[in-house]
N, C-alpha and C positions, 0 to 999 in steps of 0.2 A: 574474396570479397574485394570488390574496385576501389578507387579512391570518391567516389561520388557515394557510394552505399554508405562509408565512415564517414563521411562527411553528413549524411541524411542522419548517421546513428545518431552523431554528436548534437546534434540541432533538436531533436528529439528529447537526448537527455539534459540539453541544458533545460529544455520546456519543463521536463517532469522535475528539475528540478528548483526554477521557481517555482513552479504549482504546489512543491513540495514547502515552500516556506511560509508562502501562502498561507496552507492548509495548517504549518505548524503555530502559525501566529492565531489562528480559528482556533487553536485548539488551546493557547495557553488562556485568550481574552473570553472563551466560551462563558454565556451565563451560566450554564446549567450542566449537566455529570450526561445526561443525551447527548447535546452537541460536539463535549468532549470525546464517546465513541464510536463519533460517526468519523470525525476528524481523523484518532489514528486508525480506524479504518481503513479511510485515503490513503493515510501516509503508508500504510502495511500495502496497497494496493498498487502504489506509484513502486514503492520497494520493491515488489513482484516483475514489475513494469523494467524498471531497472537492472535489475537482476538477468531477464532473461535479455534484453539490448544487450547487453555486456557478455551472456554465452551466446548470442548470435556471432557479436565482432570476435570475440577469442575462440570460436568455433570448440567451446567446454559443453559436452555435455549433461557434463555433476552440475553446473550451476545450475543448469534447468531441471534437476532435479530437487535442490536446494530452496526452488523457486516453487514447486508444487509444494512440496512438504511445509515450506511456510503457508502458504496460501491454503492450506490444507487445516492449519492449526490454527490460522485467523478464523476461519468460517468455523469451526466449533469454537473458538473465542466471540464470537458475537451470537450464537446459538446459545451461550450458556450465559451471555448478557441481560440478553433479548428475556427468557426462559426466568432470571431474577427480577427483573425489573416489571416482569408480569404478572411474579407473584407476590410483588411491592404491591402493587397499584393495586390487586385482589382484596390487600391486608387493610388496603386503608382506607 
């Protein structure tokens, strides 16, 4: 990997990482418990995002497996949000 491709990596993750504060400041000032799971969402997403940048540059390929497997456990963590909050709103 060049010095121009780390140089693209780093510029990238500084990006996803304001985006990242961003996101975490949406999620502390949220009105409502919806806003709040769409937020770490985000932040589980940009994490994923980060993850794999980082076994791109150190050419690891456990971290991109470390990167599914989260990625893996968010989407049934918002399956089994989604799935409660549906049968909130049924009840009420």
């Amino acid at each position: 990997m060049g010095q121009e491709d780390i140089n693209m990596v780093m510029i990238s993750l500084i990006i996803l990482l304001l985006a990242a504060f961003i996101c975490f400041f949406k999620l502390i000032s949220a009105p409502n418990i919806v806003v709040r799971i769409v937020s770490v969402d985000a932040l589980g997403l940009m994490l994923v995002i980060i993850l794999a940048l980082i076994a791109v540059v150190m050419d690891a390929v456990y971290i991109i497996d470390i990167a599914i497997v989260y990625s893996v456990l968010m989407f049934v963590d918002i399956l089994v949000l989604a799935n409660y909050f549906e049968k909130r709103m049924i009840s009420e």
